[in-house]
N, C-alpha and C positions, 0 to 999 in steps of 0.2 A: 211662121206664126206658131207660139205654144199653145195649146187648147186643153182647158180642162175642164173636164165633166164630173160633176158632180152626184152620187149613186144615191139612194135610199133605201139602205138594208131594213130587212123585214125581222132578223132578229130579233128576242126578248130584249128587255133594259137598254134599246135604242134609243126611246122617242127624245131623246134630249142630249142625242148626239149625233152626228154625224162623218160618215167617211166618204171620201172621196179619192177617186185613182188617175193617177198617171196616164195619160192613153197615148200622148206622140210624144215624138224621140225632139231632144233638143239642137235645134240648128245652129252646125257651126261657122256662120256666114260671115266670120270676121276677114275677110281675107281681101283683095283689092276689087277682084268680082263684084262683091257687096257690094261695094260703094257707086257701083256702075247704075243710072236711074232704069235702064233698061233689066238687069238685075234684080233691083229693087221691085219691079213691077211683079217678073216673076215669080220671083217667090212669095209677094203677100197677097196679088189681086187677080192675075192671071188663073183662067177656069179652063184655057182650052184645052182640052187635052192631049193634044198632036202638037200644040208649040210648045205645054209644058215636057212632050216626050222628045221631043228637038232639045230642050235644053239641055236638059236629063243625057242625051248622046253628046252634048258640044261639049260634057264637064269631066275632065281626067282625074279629078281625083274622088278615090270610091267614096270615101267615105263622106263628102262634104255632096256628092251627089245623092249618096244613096241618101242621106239626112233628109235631101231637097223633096225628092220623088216619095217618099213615107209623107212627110210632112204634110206635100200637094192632096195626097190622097186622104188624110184627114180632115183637111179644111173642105175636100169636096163634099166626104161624107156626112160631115157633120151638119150637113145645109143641102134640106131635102129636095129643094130646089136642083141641085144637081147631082143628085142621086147616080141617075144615068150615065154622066162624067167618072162616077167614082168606079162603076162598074168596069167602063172600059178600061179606065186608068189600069185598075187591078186586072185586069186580064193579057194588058201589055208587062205589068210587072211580075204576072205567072209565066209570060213565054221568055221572057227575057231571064227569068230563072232558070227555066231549065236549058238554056244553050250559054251561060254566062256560070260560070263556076267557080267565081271570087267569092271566096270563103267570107269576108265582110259583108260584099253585098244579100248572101245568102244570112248572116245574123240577121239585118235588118229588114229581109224577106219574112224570113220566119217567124221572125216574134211580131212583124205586125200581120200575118196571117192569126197569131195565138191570139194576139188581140182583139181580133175579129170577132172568134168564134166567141172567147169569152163575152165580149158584149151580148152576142145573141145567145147568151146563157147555153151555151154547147161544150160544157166542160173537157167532154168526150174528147172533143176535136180540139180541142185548146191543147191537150196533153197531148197530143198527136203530136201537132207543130212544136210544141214544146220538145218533145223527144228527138225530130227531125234536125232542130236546132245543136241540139248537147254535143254534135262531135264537133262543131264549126266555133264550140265556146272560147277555145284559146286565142280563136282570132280574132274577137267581140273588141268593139275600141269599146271607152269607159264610158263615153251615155247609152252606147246600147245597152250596154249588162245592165248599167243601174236603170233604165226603165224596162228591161227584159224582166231582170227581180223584183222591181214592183210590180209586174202582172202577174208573175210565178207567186209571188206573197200574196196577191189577191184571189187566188187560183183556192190557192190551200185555205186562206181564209173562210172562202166562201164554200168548201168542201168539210169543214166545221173541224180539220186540224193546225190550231191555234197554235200549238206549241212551236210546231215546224212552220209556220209562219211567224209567228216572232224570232225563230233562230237565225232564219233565212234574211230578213227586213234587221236583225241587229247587224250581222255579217256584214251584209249591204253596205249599211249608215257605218260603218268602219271603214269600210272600202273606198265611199263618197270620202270620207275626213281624209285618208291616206293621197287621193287623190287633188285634195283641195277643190272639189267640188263643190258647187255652192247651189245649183240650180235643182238638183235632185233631192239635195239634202231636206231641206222643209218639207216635199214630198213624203221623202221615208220617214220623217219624224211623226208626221200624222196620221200615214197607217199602220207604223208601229204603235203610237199612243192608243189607236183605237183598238188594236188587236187587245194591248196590254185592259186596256176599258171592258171590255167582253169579258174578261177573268177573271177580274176582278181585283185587278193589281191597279191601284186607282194611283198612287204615288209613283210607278212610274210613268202611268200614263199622262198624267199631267207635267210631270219630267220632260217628255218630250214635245208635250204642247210645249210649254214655256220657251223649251231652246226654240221652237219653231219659229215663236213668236218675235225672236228677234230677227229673223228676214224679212226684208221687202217685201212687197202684198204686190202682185201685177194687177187683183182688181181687187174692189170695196166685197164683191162673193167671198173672194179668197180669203180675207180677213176673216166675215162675218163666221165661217166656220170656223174657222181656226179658233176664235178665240168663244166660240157657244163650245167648241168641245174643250178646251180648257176651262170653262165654266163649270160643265158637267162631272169634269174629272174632281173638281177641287172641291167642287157639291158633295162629292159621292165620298171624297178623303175630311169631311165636316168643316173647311177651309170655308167656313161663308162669310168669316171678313175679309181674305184676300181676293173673295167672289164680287165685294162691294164695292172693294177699291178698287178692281179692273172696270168694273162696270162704271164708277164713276167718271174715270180716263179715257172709257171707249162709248159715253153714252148714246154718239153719234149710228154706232151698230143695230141700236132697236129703232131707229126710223126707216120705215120702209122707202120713204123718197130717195135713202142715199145705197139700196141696195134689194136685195132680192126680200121680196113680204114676210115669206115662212120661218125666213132666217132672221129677220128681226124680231118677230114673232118669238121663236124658237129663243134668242137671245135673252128677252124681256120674262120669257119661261122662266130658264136657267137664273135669273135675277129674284125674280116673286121665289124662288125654290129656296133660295138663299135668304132672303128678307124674314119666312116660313120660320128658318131655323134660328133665327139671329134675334128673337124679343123684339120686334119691330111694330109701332104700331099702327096698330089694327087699320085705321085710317088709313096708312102710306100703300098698305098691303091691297086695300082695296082698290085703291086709285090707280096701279098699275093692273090691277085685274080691268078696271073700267076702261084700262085704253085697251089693252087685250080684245074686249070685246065689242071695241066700237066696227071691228071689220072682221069679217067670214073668217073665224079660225080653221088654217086648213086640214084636211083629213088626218092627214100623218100627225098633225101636231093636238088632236083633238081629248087622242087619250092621254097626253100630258098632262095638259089644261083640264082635264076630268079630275086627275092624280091631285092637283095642288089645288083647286077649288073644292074640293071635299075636304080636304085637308084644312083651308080656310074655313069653309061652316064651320066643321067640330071645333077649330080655334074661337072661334065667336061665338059659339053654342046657339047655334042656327041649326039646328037639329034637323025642323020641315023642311027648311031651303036646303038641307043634305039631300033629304028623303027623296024631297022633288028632284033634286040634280040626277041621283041615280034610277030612280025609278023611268023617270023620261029618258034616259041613256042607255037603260037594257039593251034593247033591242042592239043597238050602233056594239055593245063590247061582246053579244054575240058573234056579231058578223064581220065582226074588225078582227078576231083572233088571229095568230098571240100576241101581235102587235096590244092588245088591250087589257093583257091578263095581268100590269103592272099594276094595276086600281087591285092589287089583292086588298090592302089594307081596309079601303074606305067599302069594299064587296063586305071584309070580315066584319066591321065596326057596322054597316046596314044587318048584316045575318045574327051578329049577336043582340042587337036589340029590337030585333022584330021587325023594321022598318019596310023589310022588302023580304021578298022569296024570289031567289037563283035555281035555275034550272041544273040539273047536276047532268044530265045528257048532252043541254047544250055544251057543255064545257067539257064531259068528256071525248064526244066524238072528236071532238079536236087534237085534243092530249093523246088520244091512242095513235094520231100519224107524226107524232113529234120522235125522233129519234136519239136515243139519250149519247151526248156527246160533249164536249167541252164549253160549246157555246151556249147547250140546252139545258144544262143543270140547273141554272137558277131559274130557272123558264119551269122545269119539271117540279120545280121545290114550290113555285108559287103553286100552278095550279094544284096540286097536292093538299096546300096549306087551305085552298078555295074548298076542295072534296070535304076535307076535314070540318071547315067551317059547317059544308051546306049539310052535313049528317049531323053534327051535334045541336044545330036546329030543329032540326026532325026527330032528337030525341035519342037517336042510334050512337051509342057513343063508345058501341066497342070498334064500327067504322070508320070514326070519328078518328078515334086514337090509334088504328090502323094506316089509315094516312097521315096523321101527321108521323109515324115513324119516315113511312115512305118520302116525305117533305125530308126529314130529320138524312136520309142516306143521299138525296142529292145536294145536300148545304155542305155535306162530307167530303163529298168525290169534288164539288166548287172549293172547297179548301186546299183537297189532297192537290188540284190542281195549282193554285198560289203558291203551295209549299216548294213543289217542282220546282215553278218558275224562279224562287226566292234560290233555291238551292243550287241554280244553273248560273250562279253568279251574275243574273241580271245589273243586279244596282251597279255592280265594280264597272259594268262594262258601261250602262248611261253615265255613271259619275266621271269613267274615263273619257267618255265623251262630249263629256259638257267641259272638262278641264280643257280639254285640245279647240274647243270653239272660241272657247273664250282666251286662249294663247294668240289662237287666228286673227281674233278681232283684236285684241292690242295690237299685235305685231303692226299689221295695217294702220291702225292711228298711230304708234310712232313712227312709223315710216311716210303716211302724209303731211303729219307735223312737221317732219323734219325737210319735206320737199318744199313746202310753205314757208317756210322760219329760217331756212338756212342764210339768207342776207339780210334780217332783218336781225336774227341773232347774232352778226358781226358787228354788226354797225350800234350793237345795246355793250359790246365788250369792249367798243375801243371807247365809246362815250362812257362808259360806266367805269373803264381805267382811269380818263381824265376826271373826272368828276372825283372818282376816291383820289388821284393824287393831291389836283386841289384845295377838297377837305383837310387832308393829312397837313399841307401847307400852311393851311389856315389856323390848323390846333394848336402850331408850334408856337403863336402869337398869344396865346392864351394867355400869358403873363401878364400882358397887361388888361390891367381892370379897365379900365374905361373901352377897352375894343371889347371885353368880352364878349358881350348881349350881343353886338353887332358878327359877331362870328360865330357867336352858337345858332343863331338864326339860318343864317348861309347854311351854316354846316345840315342843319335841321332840313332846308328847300335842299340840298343837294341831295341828303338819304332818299327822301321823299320821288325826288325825280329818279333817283336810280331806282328807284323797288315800281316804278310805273314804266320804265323801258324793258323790264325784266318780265314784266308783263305781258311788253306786249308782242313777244316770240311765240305765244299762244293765238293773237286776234289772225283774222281773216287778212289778204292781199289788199281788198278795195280799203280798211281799216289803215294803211301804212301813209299815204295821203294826211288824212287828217293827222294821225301820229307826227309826222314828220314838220307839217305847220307847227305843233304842240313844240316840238325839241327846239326849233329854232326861235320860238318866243321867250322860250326858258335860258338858252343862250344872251338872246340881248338885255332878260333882267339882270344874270350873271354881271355880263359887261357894266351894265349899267351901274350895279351894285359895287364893280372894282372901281370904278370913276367916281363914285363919289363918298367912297371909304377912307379911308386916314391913311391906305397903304397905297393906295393909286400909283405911287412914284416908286415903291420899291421894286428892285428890277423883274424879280422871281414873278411878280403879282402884273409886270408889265407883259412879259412871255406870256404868262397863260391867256393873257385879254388878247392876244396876237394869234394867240393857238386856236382859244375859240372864235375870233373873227375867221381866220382863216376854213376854220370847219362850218362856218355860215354859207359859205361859197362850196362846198364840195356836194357833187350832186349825186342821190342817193341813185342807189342799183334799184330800180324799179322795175322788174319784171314786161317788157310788153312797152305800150305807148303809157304816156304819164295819164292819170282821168281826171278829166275836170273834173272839179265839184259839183259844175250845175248835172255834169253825167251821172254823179253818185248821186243826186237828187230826182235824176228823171227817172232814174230806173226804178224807183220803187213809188211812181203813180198808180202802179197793177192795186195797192192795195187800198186805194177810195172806192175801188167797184170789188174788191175779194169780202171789205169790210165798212158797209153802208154807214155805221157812225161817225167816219170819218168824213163824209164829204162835206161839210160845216168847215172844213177846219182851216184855220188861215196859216200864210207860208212860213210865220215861224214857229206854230206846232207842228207841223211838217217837217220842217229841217230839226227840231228836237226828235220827234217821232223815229226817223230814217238813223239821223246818231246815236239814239239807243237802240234798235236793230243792230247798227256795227258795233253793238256793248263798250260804249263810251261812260261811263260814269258824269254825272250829274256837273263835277267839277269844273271837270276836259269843255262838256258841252257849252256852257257856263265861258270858257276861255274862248273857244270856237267863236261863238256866236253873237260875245262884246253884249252876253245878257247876267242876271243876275242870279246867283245859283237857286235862291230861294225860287224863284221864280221858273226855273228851269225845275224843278221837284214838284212844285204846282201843278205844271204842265202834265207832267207826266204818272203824277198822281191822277188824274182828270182821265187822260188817256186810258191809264188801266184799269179805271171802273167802268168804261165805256166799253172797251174791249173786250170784259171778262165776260160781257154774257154771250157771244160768240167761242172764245175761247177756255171757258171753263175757268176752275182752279189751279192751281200751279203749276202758272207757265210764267217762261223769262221773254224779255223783249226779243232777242235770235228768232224766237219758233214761233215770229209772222211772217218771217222768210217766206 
C-alpha cells in the first residue's frame, strides 16, 4: 500500500500552502505472486511480523521483496497501534543488513533508515544514512532513487538550501519522464512547485502544479492539496480569474464532508483571496467568510483568515470591526510567530492610523533567532517593514527609516535569488517538461483509440467504399430530370450516413451494438428505396440491392460475447442511487438517459427507440436541468459515467 503523509511547514508565506513528502517506496506487485489471495493478504493487511519475515525469506527476487519489507514497515509505523511491530520489524531488517550484502537491498535499507530519522526531525542522522547510501547509488532500481531524491530534496529543503533542492527535484522529474514514470512523477511536481513557491518564482511553481494536476488523485486529500497549492501559486502570480475558474470546476474541494476540514478550509481561503482581488461584491465576499466561520478555523489556518478578513474591513470601510479583529488577536500573532508575521499589511494600516500599539520587543525577540537564508528573506523583510512601522508611530523616524532600508536589503537578496533561478534555465527545463508529458499523454490516446477502433474502423471503409460507389452510380442518372430530386435525396442520406460511420471509430466498444442496429436499418431504407425507384430493374442497381442484402447477413467482429441491450441498460441502474433526481424516472427516460451517456445524438436515439426526435430533446433537456445541480456547469452526458 502507498502512504502519504502530509507535513505543515512553519516557514514564512506558508499559511496558504502546502507541502507534502514522499515517505514509502512504490510496490512492484505486478507479477503472478500478486494475484495469489494469499499474496494479496500479505502485503495489504497482514501485521504479524514473523509471517511478514517468512514472506520476506520465501521471495527471490530483491527487489520486489525488498519493495515488500519497506513498505510492511511503513503501514506498521504509521498505525500507533502497532508501533511495537514496527520496532521489531526494523531490528530484523538492521540484522539482516548487516550479514546480506546486496547492494539493492542495502539502497532500500538505507534510505528508509534516512527517512526515519528525517521524520523525527534528526537531520544529523538523515545525512548519515544518506552518505552510507551514495556508494550503493549505481545499484538503486528507479523507484528507489526517485523516492530516495525526494527525501534528499526534502532534506535540503528543510536545511533552508532551496537552490540545491530545486536543482536536485528538477534532475529528479527529468529522470521520472526519461523513465516513463508516472507514480513519482506528481510527487516531484509538487515539491518542486513548493520549493519554486518559497522564492518566490510563482510561474513556475504553479507550472508544476498544473502538470500535476493532470494525474490521478489516490485520495480526495491528495487533490485537496494539490490544487489549494495551485490556487496559492496563481494568487501569488495575480491569476485570480483562472483562481475562479478552478474553483468553479473543483467547488466540491471546500466541503469538509468530502475530505479533510483544514484543507477545505484552506481551499475556500485561497478562493475569498482571489474573489479580494477580482471587484467582487462585497456581498459574495462576505458570504464565503460566513461559511468560513460557521466552524472552529484551525490554528495553522488562523493567521490566514486574519490576512484576508482585515483585508475585507478596510474594503468595506469597517474601520472598528478592523480595529476589534486586530486588537482581540494581538496576543494569538505574538505567540503564533513567524507563522503570523504575514498580517504585516493590516499590523501597518492599524499603526499608521492609531488603531492599536504593537510591541516592538515582542516581535523582536523572535526576529533575532531567525537566520537569514533563502527561505527567510521575505520573512526578514516583513518584520523589518513591522520595526519600521512601530517607530514611526513613536515618532522616531530616523529608526523608522533605518529599517525600512534593512526591509529594502532582504527584498534584494529575495530577488538576487529569482534572478539565479531565472538564469539556471529553469523555464527551458519545465517548458521541456511539460512538452514530453503531453507527447506521453497523446501517444497513449492514439494508441488506445486505435486498440478500440481498429474493427470498427474496417467495417466504416468497406461500407463507406459501398456507399461512395453507389452514389457515384446514382450521379451518372442525373440526366434525367424527373429522377433528379429522387437521387439527390439518396445521394444526400448516403453523405449523411458516411460522415456518422466515420464517427463512430471514435465512440466506445458497448456503443458498436446500438451502431450496428443503426447501419442495418439504413441498409433496408437503401433497399427499399432501390424497389421502388424507376431504376429497380436496371441490372447495375440490381447488384448493389444483392450486395447490401448480402452485407445484412454478415456478422460483425465484436470483440468478446455479443451484449444484449437489456445488459447495456442494466449496467447503468448504479446511477438512480449516485444521482437521487432520477429515481422518478420512467424506462423510456432511462433508455434515452443511458444512450446519451454512449453519445448517441438526439437523431440515432430518436431511430433506436421508434420515438419522436422532438421528444427525445424534451427529455433530455429535462434531464439536464435536473442533473446540473449535482453536476455543475459544463458537463457532457459521457462524465455521468
Amino acid at each position: 500500500m502507498n502512504l502519504l503523509r502530509f507535513i505543515k511547514t512553519s516557514i514564512n508565506n506558508r499559511q496558504n500552502l502546502f507541502i507534502f513528502l514522499l515517505l514509502t517506496f512504490l510496490m512492484s506487485n505486478c507479477g503472478e505472486n500478486a494475484r495469489l489471495e494469499s499474496d494479496s493478504y500479505m502485503r495489504k493487511k497482514s501485521t504479524n511480523v514473523d509471517s511478514i519475515w517468512g514472506y520476506f525469506e520465501s521471495q527471490t527476487d530483491v527487489v520486489k521483496r525488498s519493495e515488500f519489507v519497506m513498505n510492511k514497515y511503513n503501514q506498521l509505523s504509521q498505525n500507533p497501534k502497532y508501533s511495537d511491530s514496527a520496532v521489531k520489524l526494523l531490528k530484523k531488517l538492521t540484522k539482516f543488513a548487516k550479514s546480506n550484502p546486496d547492494p539493492k537491498f542495502l539502497c532500500y535499507y538505507f534510505s528508509l533508515q534516512k527517512n526515519i530519522a528525517f521524520l523525527s526531525n534528526n537531520l544529523e542522522q538523515a545525512w548519515y544514512w544518506h552518505n552510507k547510501r551514495v556508494p550503493f547509488e549505481p545499484f538503486a532500481p528507479v523507484n528507489n532513487k526517485l523516492s530516495d531524491d525526494i527525501i534528499t530534496g526534502n532534506m535540503l529543503y528543510f536545511e533552508s538550501k532551496i537552490d540545491s533542492a530545486i536543482s536536485l527535484l528538477q534532475r529528479t522529474l527529468n529522470f521520472s519522464i526519461k523513465e516513463k514514470d508516472t507514480f513519482y512523477r506528481q510527487t516531484l511536481l509538487i515539491n518542486l512547485g513548493s520549493a519554486y513557491y518559497d522564492v518566490g518564482f510563482y510561474g513556475a511553481s504553479s507550472n508544476c502544479f498544473s502538470q500535476a494536476s493532470l494525474f490521478s488523485f489516490p485520495t480526495i486529500e491528495y487533490k485537496q492539496v494539490l490544487y489549494t497549492n495551485l490556487l496559492a501559486s496563481l494568487n501569488a502570480e495575480r491569476k485570480h480569474k483562472e483562481v475562479l475558474k478552478i474553483v468553479n470546476k473543483n467547488s466540491v474541494l471546500m466541503k469538509a464532508s468530502s475530505g479533510r476540514q483544514d484543507l477545505a478550509q484552506l481551499f475556500r481561503l485561497n478562493y475569498i483571496s482571489a474573489l479580494l482581488s477580482s471587484n467582487t461584491d462585497i456581498s459574495v465576499i462576505k458570504s464565503q467568510f460566513d461559511y468560513v466561520e460557521r466552524s472552529v478555523i484551525d490554528d495553522h489556518l488562523k493567521s490566514f483568515y486574519l490576512l484576508l478578513k482585515g483585508r475585507f474591513l478596510r474594503l468595506s470601510n469597517d474601520i472598528p470591526g478592523f480595529q476589534k479583529l486586530y486588537t482581540e488577536n494581538l496576543a494569538f500573532i505574538y505567540e503564533n510567530q513567524p507563522n503570523t508575521i504575514d498580517n504585516v499589511e493590516g499590523l501597518k494600516f492599524g499603526l499608521s492610523q492609531g488603531l492599536f500599539t504593537v510591541s516592538f520587543n515582542e516581535f523582536h525577540k523572535e526576529y533575532v533567532k531567525i537566520t537569514p537564508s533563502e527561505t527567510n528573506y521575505l520573512l526578514l523583510s516583513n518584520y523589518a517593514d513591522i520595526f519600521s512601522s512601530i517607530k514611526k508611530s513613536e515618532g522616531n523616524i530616523a529608526e523608522s527609516k533605518s529599517w525600512e532600508q534593512v526591509s529594502d536589503k532582504f527584498m534584494l537578496k529575495m530577488s538576487q535569488v529569482s534572478d539565479e533561478l531565472q538564469n539556471s534555465n529553469i523555464q527551458k527545463e519545465m517548458e521541456k517538461v511539460r512538452i514530453l508529458q503531453i507527447l506521453d499523454q497523446q501517444k497513449y490516446q492514439i494508441e488506445k483509440a486505435e486498440i478500440k477502433g481498429n474493427w470498427l474502423l474496417a467495417l466504416s471503409v468497406v461500407f463507406g467504399a459501398l456507399l461512395i460507389s453507389t452514389a457515384l452510380f446514382l450521379y451518372q442518372f442525373n440526366i434525367n430530370k424527373k429522377k433528379e430530386l429522387s437521387i439527390l435525396e439518396l445521394e444526400s442520406e448516403l453523405k449523411e450516413k458516411e460522415l456518422d460511420m466515420l464517427k463512430q471509430n471514435q465512440e466506445r466498444q458497448q456503443n458498436t451494438v446500438f451502431t450496428s442496429k443503426l447501419i442495418l436499418t439504413k441498409i433496408d431504407e437503401l433497399i427499399l428505396k432501390i424497389k421502388n425507384s424507376n431504376l429497380s430493374n436496371n441490372p447495375t442497381m440490381v447488384d448493389i440491392k444483392i450486395e447490401l442484402e448480402r452485407l445484412k447477413g454478415v456478422e460483425l467482429p465484436i470483440e468478446g460475447e455479443t451484449i444484449e441491450e437489456s445488459d447495456i441498460f442494466e449496467k447503468y441502474q448504479y446511477l438512480s442511487e449516485k444521482f437521487p433526481s432520477l429515481t422518478e424516472m420512467n424506462s423510456t427516460s432511462y433508455k434515452i438517459l443511458v444512450l446519451s451517456i454512449l453519445d448517441n445524438a438526439p437523431k440515432d436515439i430518436a431511430n433506436l427507440l421508434n420515438l419522436n426526435m422532438q421528444y427525445v430533446r424534451n427529455v433530455r433537456s429535462k434531464l439536464k436541468k435536473e442533473l446540473s445541480e449535482q453536476m455543475g456547469e459544463n458537463w457532457d452526458w459521457p462524465d455521468l459515467a
